[in-house]
PDB file of N, CA, C and O in Angstrom, chain B, residues numbered from 101:
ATOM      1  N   UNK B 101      69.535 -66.675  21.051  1.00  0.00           N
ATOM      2  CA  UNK B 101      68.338 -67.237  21.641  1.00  0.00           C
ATOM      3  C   UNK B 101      67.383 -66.096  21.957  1.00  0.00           C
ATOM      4  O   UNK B 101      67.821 -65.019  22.360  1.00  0.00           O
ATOM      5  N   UNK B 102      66.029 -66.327  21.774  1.00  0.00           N
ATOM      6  CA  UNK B 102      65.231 -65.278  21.944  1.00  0.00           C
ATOM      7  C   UNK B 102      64.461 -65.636  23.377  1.00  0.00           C
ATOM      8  O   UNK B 102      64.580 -66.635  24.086  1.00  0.00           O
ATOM      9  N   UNK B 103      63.694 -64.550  23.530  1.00  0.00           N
ATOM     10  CA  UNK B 103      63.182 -65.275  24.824  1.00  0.00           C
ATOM     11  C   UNK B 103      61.166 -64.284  24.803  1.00  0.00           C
ATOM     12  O   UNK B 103      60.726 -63.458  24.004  1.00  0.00           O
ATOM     13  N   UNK B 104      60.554 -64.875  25.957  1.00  0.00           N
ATOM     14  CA  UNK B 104      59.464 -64.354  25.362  1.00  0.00           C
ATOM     15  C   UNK B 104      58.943 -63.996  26.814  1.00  0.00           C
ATOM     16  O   UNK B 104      58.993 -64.956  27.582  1.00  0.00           O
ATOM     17  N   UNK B 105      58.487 -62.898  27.318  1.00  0.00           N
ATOM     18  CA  UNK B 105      58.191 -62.372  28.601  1.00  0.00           C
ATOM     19  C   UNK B 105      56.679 -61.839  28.532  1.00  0.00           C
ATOM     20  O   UNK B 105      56.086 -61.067  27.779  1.00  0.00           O
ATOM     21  N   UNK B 106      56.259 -62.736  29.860  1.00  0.00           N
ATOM     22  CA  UNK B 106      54.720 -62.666  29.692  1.00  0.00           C
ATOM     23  C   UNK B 106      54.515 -61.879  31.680  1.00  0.00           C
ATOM     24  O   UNK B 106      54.929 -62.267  32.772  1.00  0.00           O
ATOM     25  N   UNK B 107      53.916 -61.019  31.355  1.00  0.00           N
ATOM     26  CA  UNK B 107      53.372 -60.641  32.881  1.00  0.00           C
ATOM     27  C   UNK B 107      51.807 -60.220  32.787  1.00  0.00           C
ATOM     28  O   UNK B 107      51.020 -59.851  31.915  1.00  0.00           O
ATOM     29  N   UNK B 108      51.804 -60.452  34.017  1.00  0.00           N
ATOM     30  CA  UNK B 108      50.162 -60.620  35.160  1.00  0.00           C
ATOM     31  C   UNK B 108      50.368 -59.155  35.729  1.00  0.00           C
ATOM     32  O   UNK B 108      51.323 -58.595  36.268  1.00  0.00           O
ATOM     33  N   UNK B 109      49.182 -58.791  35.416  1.00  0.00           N
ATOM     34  CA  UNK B 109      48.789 -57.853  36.875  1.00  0.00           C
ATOM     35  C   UNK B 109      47.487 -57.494  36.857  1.00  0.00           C
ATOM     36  O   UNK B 109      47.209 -56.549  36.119  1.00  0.00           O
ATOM     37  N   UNK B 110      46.603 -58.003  37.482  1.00  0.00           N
ATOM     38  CA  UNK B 110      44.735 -57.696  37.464  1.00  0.00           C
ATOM     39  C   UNK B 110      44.767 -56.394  37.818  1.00  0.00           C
ATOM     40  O   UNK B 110      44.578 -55.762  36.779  1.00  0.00           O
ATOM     41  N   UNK B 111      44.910 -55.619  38.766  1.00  0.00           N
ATOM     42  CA  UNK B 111      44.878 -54.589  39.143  1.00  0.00           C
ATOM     43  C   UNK B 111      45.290 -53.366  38.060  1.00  0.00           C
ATOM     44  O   UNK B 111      45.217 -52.178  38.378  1.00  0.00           O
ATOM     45  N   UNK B 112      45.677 -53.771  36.902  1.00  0.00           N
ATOM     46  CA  UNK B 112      46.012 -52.837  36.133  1.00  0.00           C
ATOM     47  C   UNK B 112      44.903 -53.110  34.833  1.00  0.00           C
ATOM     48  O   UNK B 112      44.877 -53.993  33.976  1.00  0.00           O
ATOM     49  N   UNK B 113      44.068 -52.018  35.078  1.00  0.00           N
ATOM     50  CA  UNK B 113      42.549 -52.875  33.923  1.00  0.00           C
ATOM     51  C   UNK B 113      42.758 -52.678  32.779  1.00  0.00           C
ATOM     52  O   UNK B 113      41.908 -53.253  32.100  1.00  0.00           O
ATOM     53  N   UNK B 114      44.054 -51.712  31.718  1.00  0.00           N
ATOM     54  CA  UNK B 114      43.736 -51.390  30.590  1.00  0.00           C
ATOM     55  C   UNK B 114      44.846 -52.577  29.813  1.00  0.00           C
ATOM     56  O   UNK B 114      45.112 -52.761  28.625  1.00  0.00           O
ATOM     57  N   UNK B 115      45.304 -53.220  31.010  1.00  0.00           N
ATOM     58  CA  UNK B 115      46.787 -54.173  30.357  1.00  0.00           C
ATOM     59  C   UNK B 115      46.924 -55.385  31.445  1.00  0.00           C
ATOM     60  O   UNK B 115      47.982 -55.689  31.995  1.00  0.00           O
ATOM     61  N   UNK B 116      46.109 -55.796  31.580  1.00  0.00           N
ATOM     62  CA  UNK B 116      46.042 -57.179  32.842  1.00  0.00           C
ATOM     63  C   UNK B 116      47.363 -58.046  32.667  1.00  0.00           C
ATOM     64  O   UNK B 116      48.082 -58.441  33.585  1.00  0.00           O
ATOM     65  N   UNK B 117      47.574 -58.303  31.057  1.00  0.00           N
ATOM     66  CA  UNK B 117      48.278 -59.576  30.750  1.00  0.00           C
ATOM     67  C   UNK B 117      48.969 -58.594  29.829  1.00  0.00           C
ATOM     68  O   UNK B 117      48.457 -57.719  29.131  1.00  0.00           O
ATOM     69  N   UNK B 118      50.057 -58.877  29.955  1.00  0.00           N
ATOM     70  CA  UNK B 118      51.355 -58.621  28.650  1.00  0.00           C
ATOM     71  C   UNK B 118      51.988 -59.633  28.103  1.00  0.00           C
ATOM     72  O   UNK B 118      51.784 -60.759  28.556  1.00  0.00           O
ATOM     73  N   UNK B 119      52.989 -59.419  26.891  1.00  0.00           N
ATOM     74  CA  UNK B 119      53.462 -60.486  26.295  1.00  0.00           C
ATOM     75  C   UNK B 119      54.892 -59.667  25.323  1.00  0.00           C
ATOM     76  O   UNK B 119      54.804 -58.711  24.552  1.00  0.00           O
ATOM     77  N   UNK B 120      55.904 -60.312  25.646  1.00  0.00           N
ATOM     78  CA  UNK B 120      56.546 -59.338  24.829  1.00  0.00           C
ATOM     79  C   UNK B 120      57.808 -60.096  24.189  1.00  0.00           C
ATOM     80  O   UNK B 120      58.068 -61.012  24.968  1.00  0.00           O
ATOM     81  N   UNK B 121      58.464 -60.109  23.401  1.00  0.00           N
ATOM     82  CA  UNK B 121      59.327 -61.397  22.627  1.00  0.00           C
ATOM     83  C   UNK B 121      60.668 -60.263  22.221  1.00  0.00           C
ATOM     84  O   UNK B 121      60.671 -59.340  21.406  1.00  0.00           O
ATOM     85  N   UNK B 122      61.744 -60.750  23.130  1.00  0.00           N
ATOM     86  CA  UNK B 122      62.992 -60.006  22.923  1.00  0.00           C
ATOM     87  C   UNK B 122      64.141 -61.050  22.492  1.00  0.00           C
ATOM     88  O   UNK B 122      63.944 -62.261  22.590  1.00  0.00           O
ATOM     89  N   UNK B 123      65.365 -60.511  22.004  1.00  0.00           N
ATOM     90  CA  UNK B 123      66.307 -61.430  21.792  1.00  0.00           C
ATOM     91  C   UNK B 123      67.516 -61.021  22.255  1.00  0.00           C
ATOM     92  O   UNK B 123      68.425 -61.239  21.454  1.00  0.00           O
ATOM     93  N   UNK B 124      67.845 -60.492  23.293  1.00  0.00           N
ATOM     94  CA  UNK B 124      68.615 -60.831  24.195  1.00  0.00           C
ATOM     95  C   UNK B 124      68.751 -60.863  25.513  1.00  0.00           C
ATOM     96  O   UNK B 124      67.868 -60.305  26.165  1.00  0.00           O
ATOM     97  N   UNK B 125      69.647 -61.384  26.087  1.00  0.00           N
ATOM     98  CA  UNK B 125      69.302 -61.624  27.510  1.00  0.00           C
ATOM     99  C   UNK B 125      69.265 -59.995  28.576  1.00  0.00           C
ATOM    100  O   UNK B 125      68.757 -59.825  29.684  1.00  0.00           O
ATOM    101  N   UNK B 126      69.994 -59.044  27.712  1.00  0.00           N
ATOM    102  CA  UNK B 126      69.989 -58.120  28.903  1.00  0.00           C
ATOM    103  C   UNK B 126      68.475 -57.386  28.095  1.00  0.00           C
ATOM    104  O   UNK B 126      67.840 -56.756  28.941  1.00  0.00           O
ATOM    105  N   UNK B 127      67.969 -57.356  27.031  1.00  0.00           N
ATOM    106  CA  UNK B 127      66.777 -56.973  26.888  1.00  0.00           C
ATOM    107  C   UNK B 127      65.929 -57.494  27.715  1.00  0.00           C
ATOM    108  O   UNK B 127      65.147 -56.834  28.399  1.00  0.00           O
ATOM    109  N   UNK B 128      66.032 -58.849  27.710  1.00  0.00           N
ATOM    110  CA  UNK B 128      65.348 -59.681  28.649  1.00  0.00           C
ATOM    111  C   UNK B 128      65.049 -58.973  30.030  1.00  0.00           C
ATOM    112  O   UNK B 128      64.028 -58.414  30.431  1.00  0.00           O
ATOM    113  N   UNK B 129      66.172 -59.165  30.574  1.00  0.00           N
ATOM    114  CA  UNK B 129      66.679 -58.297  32.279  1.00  0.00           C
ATOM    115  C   UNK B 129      65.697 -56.796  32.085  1.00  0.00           C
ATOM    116  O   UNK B 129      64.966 -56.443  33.011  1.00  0.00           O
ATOM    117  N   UNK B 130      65.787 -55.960  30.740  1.00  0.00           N
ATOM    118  CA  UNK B 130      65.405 -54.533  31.118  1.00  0.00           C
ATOM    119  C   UNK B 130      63.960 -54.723  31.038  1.00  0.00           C
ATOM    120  O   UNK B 130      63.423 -53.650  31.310  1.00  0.00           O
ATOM    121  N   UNK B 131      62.873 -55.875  30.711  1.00  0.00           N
ATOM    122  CA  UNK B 131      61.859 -56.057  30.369  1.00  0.00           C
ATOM    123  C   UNK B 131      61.383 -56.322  31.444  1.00  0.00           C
ATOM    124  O   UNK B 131      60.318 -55.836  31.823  1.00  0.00           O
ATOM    125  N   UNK B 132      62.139 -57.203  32.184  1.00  0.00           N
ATOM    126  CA  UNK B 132      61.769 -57.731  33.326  1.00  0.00           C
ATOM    127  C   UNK B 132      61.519 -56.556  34.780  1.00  0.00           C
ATOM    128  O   UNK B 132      60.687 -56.156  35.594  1.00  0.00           O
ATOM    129  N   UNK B 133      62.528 -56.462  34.459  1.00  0.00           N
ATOM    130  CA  UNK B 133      62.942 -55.011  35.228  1.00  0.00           C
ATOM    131  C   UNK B 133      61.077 -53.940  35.172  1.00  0.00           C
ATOM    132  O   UNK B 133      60.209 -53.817  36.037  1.00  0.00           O
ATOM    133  N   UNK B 134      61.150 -53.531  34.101  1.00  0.00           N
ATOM    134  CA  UNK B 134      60.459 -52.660  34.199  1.00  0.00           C
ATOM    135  C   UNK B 134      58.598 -53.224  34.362  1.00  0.00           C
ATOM    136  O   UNK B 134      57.776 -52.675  35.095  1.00  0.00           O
ATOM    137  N   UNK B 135      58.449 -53.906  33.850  1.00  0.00           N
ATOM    138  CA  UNK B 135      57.093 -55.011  34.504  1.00  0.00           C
ATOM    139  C   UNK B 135      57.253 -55.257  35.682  1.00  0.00           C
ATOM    140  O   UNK B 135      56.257 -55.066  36.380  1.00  0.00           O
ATOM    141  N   UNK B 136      58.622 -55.804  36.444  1.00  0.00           N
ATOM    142  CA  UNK B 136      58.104 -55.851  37.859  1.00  0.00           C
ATOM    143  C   UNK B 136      57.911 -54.277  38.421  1.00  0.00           C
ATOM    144  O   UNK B 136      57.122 -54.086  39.347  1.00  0.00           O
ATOM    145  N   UNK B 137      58.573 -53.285  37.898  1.00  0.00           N
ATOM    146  CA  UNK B 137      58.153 -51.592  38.948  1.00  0.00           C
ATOM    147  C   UNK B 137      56.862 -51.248  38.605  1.00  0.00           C
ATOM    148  O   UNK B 137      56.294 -50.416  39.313  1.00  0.00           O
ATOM    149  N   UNK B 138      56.132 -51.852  37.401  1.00  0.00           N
ATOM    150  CA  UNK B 138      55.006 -51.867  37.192  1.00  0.00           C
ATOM    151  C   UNK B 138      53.955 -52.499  37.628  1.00  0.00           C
ATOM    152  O   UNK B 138      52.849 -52.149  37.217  1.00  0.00           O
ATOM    153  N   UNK B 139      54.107 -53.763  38.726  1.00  0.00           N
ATOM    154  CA  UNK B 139      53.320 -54.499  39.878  1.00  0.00           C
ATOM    155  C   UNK B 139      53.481 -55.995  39.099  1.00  0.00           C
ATOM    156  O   UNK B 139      53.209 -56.963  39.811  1.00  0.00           O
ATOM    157  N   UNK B 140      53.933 -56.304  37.579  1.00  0.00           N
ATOM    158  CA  UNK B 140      53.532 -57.476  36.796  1.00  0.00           C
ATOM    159  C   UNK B 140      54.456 -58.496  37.919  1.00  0.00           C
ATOM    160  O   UNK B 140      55.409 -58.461  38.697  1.00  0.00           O
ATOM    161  N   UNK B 141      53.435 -59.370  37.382  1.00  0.00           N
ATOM    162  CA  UNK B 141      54.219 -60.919  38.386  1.00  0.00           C
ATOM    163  C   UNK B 141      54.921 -61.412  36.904  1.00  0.00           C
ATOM    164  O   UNK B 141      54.380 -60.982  35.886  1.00  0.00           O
ATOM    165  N   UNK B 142      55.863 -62.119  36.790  1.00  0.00           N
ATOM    166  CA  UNK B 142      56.448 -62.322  35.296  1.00  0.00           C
ATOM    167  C   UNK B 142      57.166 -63.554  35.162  1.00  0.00           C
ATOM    168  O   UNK B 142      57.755 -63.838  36.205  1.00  0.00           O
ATOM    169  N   UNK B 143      57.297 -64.266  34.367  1.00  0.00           N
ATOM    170  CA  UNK B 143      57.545 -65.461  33.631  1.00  0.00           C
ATOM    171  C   UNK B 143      58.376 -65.148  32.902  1.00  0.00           C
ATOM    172  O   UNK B 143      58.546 -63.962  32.621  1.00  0.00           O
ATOM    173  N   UNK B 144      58.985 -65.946  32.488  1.00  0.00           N
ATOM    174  CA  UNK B 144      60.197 -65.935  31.097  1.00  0.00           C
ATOM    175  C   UNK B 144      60.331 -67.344  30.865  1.00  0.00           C
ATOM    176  O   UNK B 144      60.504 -68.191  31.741  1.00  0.00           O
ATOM    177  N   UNK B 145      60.192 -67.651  28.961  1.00  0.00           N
ATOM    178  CA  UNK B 145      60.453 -68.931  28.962  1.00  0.00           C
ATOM    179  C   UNK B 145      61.421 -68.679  27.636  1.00  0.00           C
ATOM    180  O   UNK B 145      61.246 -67.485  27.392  1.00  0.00           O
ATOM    181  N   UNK B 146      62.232 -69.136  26.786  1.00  0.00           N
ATOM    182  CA  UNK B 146      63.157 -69.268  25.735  1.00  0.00           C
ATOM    183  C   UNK B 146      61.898 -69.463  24.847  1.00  0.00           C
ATOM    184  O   UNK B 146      60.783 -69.939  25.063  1.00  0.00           O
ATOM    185  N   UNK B 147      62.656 -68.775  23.490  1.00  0.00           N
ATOM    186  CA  UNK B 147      61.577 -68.920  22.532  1.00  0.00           C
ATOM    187  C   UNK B 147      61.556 -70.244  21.952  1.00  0.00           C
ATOM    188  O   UNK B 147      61.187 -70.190  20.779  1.00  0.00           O
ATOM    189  N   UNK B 148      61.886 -71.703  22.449  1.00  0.00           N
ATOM    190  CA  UNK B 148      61.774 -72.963  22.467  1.00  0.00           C
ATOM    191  C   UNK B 148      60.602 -73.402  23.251  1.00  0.00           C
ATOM    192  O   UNK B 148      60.183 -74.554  23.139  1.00  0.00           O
ATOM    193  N   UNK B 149      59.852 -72.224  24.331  1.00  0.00           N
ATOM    194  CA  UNK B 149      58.893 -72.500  25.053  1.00  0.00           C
ATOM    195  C   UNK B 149      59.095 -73.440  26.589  1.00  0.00           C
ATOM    196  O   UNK B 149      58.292 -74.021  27.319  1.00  0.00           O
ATOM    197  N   UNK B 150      60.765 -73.217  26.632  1.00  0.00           N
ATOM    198  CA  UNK B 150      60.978 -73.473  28.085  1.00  0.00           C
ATOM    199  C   UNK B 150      61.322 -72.831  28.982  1.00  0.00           C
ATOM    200  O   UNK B 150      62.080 -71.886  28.767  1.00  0.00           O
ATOM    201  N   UNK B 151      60.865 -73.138  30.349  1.00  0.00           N
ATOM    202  CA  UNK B 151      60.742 -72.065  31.166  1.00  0.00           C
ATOM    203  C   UNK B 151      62.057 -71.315  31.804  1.00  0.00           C
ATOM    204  O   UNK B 151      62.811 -72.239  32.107  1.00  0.00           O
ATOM    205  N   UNK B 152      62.698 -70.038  32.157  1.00  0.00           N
ATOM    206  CA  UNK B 152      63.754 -69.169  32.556  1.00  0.00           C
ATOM    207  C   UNK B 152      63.595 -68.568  33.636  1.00  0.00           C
ATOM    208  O   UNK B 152      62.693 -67.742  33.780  1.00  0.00           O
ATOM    209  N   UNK B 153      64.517 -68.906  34.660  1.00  0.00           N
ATOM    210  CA  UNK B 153      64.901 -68.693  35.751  1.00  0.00           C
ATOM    211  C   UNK B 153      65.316 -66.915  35.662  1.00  0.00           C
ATOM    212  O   UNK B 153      66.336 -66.768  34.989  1.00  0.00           O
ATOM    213  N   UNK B 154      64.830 -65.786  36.111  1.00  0.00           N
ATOM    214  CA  UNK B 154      65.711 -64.876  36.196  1.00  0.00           C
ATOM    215  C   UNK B 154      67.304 -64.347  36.348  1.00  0.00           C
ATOM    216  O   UNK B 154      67.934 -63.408  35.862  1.00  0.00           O
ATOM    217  N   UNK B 155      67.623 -65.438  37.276  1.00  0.00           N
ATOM    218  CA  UNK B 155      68.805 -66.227  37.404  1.00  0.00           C
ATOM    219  C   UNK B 155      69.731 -65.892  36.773  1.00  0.00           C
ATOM    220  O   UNK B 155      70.713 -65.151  36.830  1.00  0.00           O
ATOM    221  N   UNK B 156      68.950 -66.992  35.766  1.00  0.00           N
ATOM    222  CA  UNK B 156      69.402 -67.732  34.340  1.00  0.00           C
ATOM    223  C   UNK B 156      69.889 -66.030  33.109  1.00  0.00           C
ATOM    224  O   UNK B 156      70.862 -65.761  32.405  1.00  0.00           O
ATOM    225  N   UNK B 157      68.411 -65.211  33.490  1.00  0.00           N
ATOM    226  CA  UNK B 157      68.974 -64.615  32.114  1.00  0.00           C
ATOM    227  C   UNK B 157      70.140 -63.292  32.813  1.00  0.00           C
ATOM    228  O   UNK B 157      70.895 -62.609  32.121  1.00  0.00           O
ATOM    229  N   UNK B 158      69.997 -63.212  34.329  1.00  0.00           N
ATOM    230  CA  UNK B 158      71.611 -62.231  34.936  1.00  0.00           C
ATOM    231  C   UNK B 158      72.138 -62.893  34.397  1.00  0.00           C
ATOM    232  O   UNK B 158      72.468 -62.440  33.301  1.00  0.00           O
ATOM    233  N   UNK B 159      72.627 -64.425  34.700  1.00  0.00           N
ATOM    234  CA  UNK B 159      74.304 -65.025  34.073  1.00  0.00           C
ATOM    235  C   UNK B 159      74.281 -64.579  32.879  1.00  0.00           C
ATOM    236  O   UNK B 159      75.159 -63.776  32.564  1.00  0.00           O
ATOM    237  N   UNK B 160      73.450 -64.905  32.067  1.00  0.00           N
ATOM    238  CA  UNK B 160      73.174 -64.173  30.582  1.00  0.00           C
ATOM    239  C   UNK B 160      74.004 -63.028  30.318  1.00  0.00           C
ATOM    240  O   UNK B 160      75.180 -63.105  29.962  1.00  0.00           O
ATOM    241  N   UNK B 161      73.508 -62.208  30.459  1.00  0.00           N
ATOM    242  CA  UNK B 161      73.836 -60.625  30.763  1.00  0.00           C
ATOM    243  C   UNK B 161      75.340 -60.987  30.881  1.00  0.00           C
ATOM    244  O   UNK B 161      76.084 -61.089  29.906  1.00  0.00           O
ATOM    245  N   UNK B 162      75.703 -61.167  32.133  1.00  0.00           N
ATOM    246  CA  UNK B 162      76.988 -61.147  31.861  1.00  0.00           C
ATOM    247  C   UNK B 162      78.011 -61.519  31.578  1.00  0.00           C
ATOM    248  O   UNK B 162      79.083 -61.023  31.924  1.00  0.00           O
ATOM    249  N   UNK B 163      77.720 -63.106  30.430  1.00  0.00           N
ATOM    250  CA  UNK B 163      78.240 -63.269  29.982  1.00  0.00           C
ATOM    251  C   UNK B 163      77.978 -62.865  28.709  1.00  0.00           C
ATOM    252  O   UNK B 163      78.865 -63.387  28.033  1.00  0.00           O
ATOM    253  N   UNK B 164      77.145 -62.125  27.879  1.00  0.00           N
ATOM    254  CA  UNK B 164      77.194 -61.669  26.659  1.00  0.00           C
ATOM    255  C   UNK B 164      77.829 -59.914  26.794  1.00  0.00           C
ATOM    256  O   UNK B 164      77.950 -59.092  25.885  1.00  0.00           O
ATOM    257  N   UNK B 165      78.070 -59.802  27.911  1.00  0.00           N
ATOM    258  CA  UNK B 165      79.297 -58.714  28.524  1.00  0.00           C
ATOM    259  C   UNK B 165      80.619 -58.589  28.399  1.00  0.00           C
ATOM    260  O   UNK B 165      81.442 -57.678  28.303  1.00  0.00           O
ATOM    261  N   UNK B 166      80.590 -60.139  28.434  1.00  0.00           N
ATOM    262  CA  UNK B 166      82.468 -60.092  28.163  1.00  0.00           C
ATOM    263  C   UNK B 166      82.675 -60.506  26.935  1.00  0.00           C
ATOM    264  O   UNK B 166      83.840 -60.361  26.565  1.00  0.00           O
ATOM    265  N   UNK B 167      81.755 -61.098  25.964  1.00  0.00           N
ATOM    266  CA  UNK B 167      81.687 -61.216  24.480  1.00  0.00           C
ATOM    267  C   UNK B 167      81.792 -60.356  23.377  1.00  0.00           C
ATOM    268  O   UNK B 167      81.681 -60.801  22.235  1.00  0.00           O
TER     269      UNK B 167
END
């Protein structure tokens, strides 16, 4: 499953809006990760276009850990 990570941040004028399309969940997590130390407010939805709980893509993570 792919997933597609979109972040906000006005205050940052040369990159307001990002968008970035990974396929796995701990890519997911390191994407996330690093947009929020960057101020982005962030979204995640499955590349089906439904919406993802952060939650959602930790359990992820670790279950494609013990796989």
């Amino acid at each position: 499953m792919g997933y597609i990570i979109a972040g906000a941040n006005l205050a940052n004028a040369e990159a307001p809006r990002v968008s970035f399309r990974v396929q796995t969940a701990a890519d997911a997590l390191e994407k996330i990760e690093e947009l929020e130390r960057g101020g982005y407010r962030v979204r995640i939805s499955s590349s089906e276009g439904d919406e993802v709980l952060i939650a959602t893509i930790k359990a992820r993570v670790v279950l494609e850990e013990e796989h």
